[in-house]
N, C-alpha and C positions, 0 to 999 in steps of 0.2 A: 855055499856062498850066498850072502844074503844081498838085496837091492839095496841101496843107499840113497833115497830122492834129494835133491835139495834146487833152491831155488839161485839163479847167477845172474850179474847183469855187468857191464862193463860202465864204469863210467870215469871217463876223462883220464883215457890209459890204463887205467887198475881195473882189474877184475873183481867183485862183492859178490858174496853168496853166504849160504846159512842153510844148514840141515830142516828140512820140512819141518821134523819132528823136533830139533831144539831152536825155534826160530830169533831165540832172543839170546842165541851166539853167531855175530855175524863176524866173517874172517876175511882176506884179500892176500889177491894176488897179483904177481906183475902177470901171468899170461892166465889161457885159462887154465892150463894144465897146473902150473903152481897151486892156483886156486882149489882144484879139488885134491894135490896132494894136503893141500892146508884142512880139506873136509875132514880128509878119511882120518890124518891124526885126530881133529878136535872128536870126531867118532869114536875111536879108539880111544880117549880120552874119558869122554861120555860114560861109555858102555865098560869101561874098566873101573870107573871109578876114582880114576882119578881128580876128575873137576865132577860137579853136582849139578844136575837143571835145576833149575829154580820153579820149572816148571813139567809134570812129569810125561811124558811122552804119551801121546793115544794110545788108547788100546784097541 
């Protein structure tokens, strides 16, 4: 199982956050838990190939 970092912050009830690694996908949620199920899809997402970074992940 691999680490997932990402960065979250609450603001004005919504929860914001965005993959370290793709930071120019930012997602929300109503709690925080929503929120990082909302991660690990766009993750999954990411790494499958489905959607594309525009930017390619560090190495």
């Amino acid at each position: 199982m691999s680490t997932i970092r990402f960065v979250c912050w609450e603001d004005d009830g919504a929860w914001l956050g965005y993959l370290r690694e793709y930071p120019e996908y930012l997602t929300q949620g109503e709690t925080l838990d929503d929120l990082e199920e909302h991660l690990l899809d766009l993750q999954r997402d990411l790494t499958s190939g489905v959607l594309t970074a525009s930017v390619p992940p560090p190495s």
